[in-house]
Backbone as numpy.savetxt, mean C-alpha at the origin, in Angstrom:
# Nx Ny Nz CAx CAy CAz Cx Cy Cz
3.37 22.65 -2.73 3.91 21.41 -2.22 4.86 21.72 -1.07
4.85 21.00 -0.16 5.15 21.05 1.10 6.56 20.52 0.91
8.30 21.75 1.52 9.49 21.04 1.29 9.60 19.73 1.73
10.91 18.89 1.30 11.13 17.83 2.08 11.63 17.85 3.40
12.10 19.20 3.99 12.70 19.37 4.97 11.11 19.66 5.82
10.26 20.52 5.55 9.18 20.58 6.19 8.63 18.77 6.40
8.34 17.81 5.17 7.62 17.14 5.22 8.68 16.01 6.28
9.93 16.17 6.37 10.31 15.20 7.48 10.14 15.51 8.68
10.12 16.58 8.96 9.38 16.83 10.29 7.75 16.13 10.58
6.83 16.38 9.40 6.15 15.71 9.76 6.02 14.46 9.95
6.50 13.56 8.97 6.72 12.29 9.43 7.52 11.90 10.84
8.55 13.00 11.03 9.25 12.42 12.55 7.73 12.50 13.49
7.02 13.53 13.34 6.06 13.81 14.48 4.71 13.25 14.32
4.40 13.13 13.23 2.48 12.90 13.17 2.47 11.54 12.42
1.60 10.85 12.26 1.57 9.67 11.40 0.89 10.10 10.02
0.83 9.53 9.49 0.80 9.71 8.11 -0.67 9.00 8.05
-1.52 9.58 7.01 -2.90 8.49 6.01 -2.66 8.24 4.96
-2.72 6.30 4.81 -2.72 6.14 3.35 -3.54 5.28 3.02
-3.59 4.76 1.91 -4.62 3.76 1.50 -3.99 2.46 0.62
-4.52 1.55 0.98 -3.65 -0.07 0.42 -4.59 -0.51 -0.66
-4.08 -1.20 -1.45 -4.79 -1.72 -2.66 -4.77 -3.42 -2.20
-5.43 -4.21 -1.83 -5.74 -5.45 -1.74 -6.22 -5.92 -2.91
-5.31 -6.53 -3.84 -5.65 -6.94 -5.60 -5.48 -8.03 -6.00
-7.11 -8.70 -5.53 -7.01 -9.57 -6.16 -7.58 -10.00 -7.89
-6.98 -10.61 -8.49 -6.97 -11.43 -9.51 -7.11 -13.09 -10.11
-8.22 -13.51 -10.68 -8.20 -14.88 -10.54 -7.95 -15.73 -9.05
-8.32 -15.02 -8.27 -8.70 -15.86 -6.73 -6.75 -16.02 -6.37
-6.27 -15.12 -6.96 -4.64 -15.00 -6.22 -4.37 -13.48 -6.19
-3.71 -13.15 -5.03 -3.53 -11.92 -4.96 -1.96 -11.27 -4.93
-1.87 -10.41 -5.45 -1.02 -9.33 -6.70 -0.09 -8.63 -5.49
1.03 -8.80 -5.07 1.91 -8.16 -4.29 3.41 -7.49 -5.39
3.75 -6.54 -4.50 5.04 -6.50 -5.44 6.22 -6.17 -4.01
7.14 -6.63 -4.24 8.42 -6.24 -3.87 8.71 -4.70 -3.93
8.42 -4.11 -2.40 9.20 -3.07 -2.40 10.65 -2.25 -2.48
10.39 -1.43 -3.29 12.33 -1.05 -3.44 13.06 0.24 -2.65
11.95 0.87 -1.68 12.21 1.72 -1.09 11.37 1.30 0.67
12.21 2.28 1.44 12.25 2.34 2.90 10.71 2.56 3.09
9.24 2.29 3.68 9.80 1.33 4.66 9.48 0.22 4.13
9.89 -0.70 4.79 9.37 -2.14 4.42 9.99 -3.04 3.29
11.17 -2.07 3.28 12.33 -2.45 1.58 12.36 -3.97 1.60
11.85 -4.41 0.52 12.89 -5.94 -0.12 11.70 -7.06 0.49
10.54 -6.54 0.80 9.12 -6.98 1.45 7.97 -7.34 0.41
7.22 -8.26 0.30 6.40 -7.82 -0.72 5.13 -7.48 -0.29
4.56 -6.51 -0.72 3.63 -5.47 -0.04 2.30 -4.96 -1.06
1.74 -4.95 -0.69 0.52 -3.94 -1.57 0.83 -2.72 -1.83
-0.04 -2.64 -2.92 0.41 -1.44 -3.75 -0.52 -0.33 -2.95
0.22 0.94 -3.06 -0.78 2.17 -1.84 -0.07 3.37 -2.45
-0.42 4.47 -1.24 -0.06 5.39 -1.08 -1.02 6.67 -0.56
-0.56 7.13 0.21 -0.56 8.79 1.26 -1.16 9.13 0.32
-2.31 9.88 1.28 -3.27 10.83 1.24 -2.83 12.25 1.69
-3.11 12.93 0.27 -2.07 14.42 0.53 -3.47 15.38 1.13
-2.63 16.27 2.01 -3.23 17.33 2.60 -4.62 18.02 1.74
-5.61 18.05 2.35 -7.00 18.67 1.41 -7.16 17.80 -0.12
-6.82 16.71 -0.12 -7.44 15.72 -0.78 -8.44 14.59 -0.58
-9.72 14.74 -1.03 -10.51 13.57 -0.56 -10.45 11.99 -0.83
-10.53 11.32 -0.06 -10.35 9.94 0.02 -10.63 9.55 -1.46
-11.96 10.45 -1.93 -11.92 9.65 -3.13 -10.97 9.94 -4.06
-10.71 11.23 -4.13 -9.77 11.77 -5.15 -8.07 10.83 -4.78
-8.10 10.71 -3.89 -6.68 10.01 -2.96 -6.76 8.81 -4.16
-7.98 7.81 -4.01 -7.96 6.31 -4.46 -7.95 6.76 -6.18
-8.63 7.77 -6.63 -8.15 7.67 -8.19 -6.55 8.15 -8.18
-6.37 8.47 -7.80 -4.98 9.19 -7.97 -4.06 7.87 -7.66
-3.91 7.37 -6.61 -3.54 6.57 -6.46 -3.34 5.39 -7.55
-4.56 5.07 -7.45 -4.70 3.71 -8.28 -4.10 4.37 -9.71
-3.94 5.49 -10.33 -3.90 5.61 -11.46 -2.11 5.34 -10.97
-1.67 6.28 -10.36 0.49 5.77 -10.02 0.56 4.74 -10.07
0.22 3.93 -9.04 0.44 2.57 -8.40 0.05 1.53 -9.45
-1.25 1.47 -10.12 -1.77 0.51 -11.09 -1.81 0.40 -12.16
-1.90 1.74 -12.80 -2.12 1.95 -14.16 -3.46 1.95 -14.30
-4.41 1.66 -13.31 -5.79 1.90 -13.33 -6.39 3.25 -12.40
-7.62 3.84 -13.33 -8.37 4.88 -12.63 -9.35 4.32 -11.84
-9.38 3.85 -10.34 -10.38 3.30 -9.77 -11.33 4.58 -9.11
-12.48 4.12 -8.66 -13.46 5.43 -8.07 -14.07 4.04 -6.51
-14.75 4.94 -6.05 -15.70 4.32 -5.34 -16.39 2.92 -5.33
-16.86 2.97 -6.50 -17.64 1.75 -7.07 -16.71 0.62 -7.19
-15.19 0.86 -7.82 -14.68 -0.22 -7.60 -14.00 -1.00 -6.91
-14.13 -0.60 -5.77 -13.69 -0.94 -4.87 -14.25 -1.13 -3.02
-14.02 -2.57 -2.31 -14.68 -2.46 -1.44 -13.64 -2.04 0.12
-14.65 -1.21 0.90 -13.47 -1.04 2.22 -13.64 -2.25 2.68
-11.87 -2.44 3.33 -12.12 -3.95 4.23 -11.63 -3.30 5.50
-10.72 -2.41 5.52 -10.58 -1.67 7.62 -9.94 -0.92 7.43
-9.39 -0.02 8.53 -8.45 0.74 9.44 -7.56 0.13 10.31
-6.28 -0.16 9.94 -4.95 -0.73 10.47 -4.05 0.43 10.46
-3.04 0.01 11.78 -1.92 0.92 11.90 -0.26 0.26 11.51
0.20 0.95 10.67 1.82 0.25 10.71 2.70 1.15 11.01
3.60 0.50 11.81 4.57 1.39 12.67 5.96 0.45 12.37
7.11 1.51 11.47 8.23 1.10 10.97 9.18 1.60 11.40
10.39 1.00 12.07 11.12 1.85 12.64 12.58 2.85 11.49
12.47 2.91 10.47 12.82 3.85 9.30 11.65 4.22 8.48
11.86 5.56 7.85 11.17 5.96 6.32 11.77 6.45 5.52
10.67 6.17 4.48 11.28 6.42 3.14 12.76 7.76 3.03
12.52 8.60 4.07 13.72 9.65 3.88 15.05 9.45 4.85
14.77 8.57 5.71 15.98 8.23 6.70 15.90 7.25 7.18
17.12 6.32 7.60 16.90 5.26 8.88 16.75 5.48 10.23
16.91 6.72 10.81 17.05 7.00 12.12 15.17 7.87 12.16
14.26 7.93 11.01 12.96 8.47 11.46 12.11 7.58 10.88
11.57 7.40 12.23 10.25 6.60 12.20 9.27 6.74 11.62
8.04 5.66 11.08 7.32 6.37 10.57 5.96 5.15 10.71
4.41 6.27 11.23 3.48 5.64 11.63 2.60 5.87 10.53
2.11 4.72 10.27 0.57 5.15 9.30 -0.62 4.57 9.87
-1.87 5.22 9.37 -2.89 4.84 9.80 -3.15 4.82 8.08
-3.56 3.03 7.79 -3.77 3.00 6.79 -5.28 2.58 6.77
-5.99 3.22 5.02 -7.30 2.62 4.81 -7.30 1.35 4.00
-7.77 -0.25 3.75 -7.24 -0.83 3.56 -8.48 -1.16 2.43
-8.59 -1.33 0.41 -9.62 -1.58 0.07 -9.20 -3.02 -0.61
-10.04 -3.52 -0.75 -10.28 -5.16 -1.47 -10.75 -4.27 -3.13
-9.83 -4.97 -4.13 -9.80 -4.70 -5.11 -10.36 -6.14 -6.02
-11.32 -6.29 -6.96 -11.19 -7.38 -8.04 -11.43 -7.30 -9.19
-10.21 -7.62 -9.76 -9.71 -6.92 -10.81 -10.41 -7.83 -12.07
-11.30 -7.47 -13.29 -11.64 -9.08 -13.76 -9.96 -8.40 -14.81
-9.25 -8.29 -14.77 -8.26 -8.55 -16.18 -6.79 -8.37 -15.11
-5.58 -8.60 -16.06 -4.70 -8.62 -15.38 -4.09 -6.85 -15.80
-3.57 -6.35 -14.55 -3.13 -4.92 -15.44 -1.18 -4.97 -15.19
-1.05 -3.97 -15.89 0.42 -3.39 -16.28 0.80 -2.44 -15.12
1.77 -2.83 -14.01 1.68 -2.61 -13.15 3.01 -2.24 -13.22
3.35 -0.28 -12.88 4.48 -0.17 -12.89 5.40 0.01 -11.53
6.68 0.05 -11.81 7.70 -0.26 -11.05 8.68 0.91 -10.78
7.82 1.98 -10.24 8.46 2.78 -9.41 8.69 2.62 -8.22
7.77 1.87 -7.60 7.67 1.59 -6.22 8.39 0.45 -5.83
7.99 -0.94 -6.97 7.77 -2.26 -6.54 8.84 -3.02 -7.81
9.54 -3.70 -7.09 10.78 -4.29 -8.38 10.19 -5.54 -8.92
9.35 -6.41 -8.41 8.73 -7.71 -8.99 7.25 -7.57 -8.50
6.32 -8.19 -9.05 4.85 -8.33 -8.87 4.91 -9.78 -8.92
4.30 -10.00 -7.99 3.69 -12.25 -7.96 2.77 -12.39 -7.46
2.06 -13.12 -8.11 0.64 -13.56 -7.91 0.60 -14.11 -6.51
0.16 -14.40 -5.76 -0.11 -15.42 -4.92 -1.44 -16.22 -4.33
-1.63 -17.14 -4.06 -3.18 -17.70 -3.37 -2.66 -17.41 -1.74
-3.69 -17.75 -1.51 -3.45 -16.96 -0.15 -2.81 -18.19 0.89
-2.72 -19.30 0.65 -2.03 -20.27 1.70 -0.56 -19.21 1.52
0.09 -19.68 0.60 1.69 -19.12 0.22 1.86 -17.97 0.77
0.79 -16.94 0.54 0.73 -15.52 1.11 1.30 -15.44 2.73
0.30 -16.21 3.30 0.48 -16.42 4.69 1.23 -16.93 5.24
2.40 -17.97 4.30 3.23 -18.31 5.15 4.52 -18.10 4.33
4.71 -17.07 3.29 5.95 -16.89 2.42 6.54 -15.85 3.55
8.12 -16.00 3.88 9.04 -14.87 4.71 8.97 -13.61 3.96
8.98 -13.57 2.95 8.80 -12.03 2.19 7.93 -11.29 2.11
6.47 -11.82 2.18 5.81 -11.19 2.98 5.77 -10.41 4.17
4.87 -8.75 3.94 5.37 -8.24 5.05 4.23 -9.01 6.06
4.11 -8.84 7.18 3.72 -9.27 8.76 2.11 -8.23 8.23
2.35 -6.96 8.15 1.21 -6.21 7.75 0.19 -6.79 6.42
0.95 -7.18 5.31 0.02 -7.44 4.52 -0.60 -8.72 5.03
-0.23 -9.10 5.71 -1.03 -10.95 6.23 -1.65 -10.33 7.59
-1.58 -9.22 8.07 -2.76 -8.98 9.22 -4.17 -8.63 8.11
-3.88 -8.51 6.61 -5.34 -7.81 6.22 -6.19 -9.40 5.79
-5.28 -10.40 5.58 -6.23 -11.74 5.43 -6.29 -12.21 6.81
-6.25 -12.32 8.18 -6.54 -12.21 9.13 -8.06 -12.49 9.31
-8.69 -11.49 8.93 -9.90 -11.74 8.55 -10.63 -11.96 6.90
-11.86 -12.33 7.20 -12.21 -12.89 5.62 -12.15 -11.55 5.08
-11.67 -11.93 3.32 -11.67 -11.01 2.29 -12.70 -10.82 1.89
């Protein structure tokens, strides 16, 4: 594992790959309130960075298993794009920036899951009018309904 002093360098310099969970449930979709930099106090999809010599797929089980409490693969899930977010703090400082090139998948979930809160301090359902026009919403998660889900 790569130090934190190594890995802030990379974030000052290269952008980062991660992957977003778009989760929907009962035709409303599943955000949580972030509790860390970037995008703090936002409510956001659940994700996360793709570590060095890990494959996308291995990335999305891994992922989904932190973030959701679910083991997703391939099958369950559909790609919807390639978006970039550019924050002017990260997670390790306010003064370093930090770019991602995120993969973005449409999730449908038929049950509701247990969704923990390392990341995210509240989870709320939403339909997508509210989505689009609630302030707590980040600006990024409403570029991915932009286009159809």
């Amino acid at each position: 594992m790569i130090s934190i002093d190594k890995f802030s360098l990379v974030v000052e310099n290269t952008p980062l790959i991660s992957i977003d969970f778009i989760l929907e449930h009962s035709g409303k979709y599943i955000l949580g309130k972030r509790i860390n930099a970037p995008a703090k106090g936002y409510y956001f999809t659940p994700g996360g960075r793709i570590f060095k010599n890990e494959s996308i797929s291995d990335a999305i089980s891994r992922i989904s298993t932190n973030e959701l409490g679910l083991t997703l693969s391939n099958q369950d899930i559909k790609f919807h794009g390639v978006y970039e977010h550019f924050y002017q703090d990260s997670f390790m400082s306010s003064t370093i920036t930090t770019h991602y090139v995120v993969l973005a998948y449409h999730v449908l979930l038929s049950k509701q899951p247990v969704l923990p809160t390392s990341e995210h301090s509240d989870y709320r359902y939403f339909r997508l009018n509210d989505l689009m026009t609630h302030p707590e919403v980040h600006t990024y998660v409403k570029d991915y309904f932009k286009e159809n889900i």
